[in-house]
C-alpha positions in Angstrom: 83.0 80.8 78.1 85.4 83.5 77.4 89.4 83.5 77.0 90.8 80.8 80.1 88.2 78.8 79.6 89.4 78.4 75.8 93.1 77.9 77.3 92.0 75.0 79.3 90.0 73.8 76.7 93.2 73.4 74.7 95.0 72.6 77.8 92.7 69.3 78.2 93.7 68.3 74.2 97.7 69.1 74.6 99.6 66.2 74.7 103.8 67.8 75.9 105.2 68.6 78.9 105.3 72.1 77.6 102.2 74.3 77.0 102.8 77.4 74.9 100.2 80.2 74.6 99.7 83.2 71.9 97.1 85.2 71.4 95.1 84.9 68.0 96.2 87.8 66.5 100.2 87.4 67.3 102.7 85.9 65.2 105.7 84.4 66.0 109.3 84.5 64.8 110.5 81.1 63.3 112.5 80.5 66.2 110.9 81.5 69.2 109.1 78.1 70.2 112.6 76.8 70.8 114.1 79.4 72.3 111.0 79.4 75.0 111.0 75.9 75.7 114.5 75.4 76.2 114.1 76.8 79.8 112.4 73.5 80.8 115.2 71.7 81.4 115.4 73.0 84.9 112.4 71.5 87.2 112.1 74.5 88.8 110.8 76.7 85.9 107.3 76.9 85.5 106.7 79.4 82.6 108.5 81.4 80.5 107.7 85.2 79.1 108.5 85.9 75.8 109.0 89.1 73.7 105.7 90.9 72.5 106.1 93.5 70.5 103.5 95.8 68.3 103.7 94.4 64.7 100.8 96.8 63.1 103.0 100.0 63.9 100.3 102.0 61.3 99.5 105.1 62.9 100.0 107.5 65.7 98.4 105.2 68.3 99.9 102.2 67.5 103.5 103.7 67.3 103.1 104.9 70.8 102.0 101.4 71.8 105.0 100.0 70.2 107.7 102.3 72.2 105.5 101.5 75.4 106.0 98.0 75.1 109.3 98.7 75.0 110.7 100.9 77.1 107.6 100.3 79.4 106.3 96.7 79.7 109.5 95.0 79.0 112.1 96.9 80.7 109.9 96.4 83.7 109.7 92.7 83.0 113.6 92.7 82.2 113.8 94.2 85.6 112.0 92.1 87.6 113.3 88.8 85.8 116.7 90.1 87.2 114.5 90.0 91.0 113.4 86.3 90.0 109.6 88.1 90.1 108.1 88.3 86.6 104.4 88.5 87.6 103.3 88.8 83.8 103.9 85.7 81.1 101.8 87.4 78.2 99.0 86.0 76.4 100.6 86.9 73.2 103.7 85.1 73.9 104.8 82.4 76.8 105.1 79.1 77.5 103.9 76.6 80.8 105.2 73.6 82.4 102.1 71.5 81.9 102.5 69.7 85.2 102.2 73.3 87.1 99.5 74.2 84.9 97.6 71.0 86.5 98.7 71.6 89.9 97.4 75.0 89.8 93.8 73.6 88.2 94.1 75.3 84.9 94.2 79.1 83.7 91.7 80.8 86.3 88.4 81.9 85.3 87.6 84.7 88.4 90.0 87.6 86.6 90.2 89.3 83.5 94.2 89.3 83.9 94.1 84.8 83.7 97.2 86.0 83.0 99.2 87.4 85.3 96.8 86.1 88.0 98.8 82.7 87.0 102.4 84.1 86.9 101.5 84.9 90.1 100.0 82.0 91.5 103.0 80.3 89.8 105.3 81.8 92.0 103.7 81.6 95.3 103.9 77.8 94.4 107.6 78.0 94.1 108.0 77.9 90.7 110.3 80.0 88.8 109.0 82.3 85.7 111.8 83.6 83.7 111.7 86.1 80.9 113.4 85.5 77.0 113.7 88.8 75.2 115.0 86.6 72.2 111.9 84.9 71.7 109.8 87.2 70.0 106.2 87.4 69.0 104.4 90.2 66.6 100.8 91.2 68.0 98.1 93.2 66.6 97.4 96.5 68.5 94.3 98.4 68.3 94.8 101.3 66.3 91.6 103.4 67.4 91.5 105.6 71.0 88.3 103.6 71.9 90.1 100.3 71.3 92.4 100.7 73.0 90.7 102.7 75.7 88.7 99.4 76.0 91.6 97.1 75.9 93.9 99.0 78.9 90.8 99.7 80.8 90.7 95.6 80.8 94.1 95.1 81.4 94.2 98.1 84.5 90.6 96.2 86.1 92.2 92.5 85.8 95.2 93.8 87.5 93.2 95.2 90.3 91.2 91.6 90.6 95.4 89.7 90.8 96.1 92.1 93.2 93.3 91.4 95.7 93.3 88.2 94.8 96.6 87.4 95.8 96.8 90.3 98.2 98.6 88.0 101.2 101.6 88.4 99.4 101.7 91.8 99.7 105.1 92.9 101.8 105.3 89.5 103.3 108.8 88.6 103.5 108.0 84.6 102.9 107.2 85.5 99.6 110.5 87.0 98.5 110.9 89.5 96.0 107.2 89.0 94.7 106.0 90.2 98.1 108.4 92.9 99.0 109.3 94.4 95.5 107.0 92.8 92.4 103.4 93.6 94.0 104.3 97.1 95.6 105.8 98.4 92.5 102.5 97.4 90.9 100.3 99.2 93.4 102.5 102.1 93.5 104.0 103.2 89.6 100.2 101.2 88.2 98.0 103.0 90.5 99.1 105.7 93.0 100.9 107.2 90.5 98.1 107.8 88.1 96.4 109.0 91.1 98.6 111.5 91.7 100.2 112.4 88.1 97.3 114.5 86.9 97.3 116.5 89.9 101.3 117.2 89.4 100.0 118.1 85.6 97.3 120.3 86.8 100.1 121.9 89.3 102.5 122.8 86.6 100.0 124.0 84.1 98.8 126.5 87.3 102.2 127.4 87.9 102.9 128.1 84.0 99.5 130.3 84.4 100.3 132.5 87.1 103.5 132.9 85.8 102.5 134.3 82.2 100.1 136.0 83.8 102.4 137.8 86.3 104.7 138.6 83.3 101.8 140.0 81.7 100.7 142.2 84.4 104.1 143.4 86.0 106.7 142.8 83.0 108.9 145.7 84.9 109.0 143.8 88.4 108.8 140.3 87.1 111.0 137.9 89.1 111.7 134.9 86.3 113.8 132.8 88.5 110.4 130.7 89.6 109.8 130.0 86.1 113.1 129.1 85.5 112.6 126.6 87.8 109.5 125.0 86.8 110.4 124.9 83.2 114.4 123.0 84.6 112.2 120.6 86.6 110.1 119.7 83.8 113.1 119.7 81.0 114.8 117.0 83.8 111.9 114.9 84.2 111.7 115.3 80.3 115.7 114.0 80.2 115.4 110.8 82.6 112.4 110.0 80.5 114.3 109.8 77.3 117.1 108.3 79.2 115.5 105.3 80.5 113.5 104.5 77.0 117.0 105.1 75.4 118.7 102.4 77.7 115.2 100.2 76.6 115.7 100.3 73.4 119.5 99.0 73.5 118.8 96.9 75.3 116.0 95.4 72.2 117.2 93.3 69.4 115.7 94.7 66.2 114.4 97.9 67.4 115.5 100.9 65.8 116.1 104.5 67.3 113.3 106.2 65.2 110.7 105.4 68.1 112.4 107.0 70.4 111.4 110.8 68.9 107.9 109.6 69.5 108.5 109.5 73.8 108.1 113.5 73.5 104.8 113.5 72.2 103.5 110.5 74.0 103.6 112.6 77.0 101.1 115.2 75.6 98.0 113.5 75.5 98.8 109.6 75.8 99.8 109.3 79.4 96.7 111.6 80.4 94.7 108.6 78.7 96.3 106.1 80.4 95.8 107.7 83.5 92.2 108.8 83.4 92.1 104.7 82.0 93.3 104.0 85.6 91.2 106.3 87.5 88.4 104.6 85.8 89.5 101.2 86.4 89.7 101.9 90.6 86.1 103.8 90.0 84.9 100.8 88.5 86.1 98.1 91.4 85.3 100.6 93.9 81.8 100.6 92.9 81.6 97.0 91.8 80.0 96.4 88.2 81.0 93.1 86.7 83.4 94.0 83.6 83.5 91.9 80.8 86.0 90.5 78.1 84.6 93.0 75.3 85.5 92.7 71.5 88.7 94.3 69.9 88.2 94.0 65.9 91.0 92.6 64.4 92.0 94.0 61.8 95.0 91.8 60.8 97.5 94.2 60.1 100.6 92.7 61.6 103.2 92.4 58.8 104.4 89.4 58.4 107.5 89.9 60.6 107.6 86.8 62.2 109.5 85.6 58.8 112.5 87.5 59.8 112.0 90.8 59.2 113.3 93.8 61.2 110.9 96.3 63.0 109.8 99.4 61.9 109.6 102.7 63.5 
């Protein structure tokens, strides 16, 4: 059972030289089929990633989902389609050359991630995976911190499994920009950095400590330049941060401006989850308990955007 064998299930009944894929709980925009499939003409594409974005934007969690898909998930992938290294074609929204698909013996059933374990296999085979920013599908977040603490947690282990999996690749110049750029970055802004975030968090909360309490303490000999500094370093970070989602969201038909408030407070709280999500992910292969598919209840709130509509803040 579970999710890939369904998606060869439905492999075996499709008749085209095109597969596309969506997730249950995503709708599409009227025109996005086309605009994915028309790729295809070129032999050497083997799938095509197309444009998810959070259609239930209901509450605080879901709105910070939203404004991390876009100026996280698909910058990244806007990026690395500019490498030729998309290692991602979403379940929610992609399409497969059907003859690849059968060359590579179906979705794969050994990772959570089926995936990006194929985008990647997909390229080791030659193939090129492109990414369509126009062709846009509405999916259905969790809206609940233990939904989508289950969901991430899922997504962070199945990218562990791809990684080993296809861990040859890594830095091996015969594999091009997958080797030497696509699966680094993974390892590196994925995992080491959540490795080593929280202790920069912990550092600067220390720092803010000492600080108040040496103000406290010795208000007449109290040196504020080192404050100064900490608080300039953190407003900078603070600045690229906005910068980069800014760029993001220009770069996103349909989006408006009034997610981008919403970055400030996703740092507070939301990135510490994602992290300690991580950490529990490398635990959890460390150690070596089987992780399953789980359940996320949908709850089918996506409005029905895919008719045309714009998206919402």
């Amino acid at each position: 059972g579970g999710k890939a064998a369904a998606l060869n299930r439905g492999l075996q009944q499709a008749r085209g030289d095109v597969v596309v894929a969506l997730d249950a709980d995503t709708q599409f925009e009227k025109d996005a089929i086309a605009k994915l499939v028309r790729w295809f003409e070129d032999p050497q594409v083997g799938a095509v990633a197309g444009n998810a974005k959070v259609g239930n934007r209901v509450n605080l969690i879901t709105r910070w989902q939203a404004l991390e898909y876009v100026t996280s998930q698909n910058l990244e992938r806007r990026a690395l389609a500019a490498l030729g290294c998309v290692t991602v074609v979403p379940g929610a929204i992609g399409a497969w050359r059907r003859e690849a698909l059968e060359h590579l013996k179906g979705f794969p059933i050994d990772t959570l991630a089926e995936d990006q374990d194929l985008t990647i296999a997909l390229l080791k085979a030659g193939y090129t995976v492109l990414y369509d920013s126009s062709a846009i599908g509405w999916t259905e977040a969790p809206d609940t911190v233990k939904g989508l603490a289950k969901q991430r947690f899922r997504w962070a282990f199945g990218t562990l499994q791809c990684l080993w999996k296809h861990r040859q690749v890594t830095l091996r110049p015969r594999y091009g920009t997958l080797g030497l750029i696509a699966v680094p970055q993974t390892w590196l802004f994925q995992f080491l950095l959540s490795v080593v975030a929280p202790l920069v968090d912990v550092a600067f909360i220390c720092a803010i400590a000492i600080s108040g309490l040496k103000l406290l303490e010795h208000q007449d000999q109290f040196d504020a330049d080192g404050l100064h500094k900490i608080c300039l370093y953190y407003l900078a970070f603070l600045v690229v941060d906005l910068g980069s989602a800014a760029l993001a969201l220009a770069m996103e038909r349909g989006e408006k401006w009034g997610l981008l408030p919403w970055l400030v407070l996703q740092r507070f709280g939301y990135r510490q989850l994602m992290y300690w999500i991580v950490l529990k992910a490398l635990a959890a292969a460390a150690l070596g308990p089987l992780v399953g598919w789980g359940k996320l209840e949908r709850k089918s709130t996506v409005a029905a955007v895919a008719l045309g509509a714009k998206a919402r803040p």
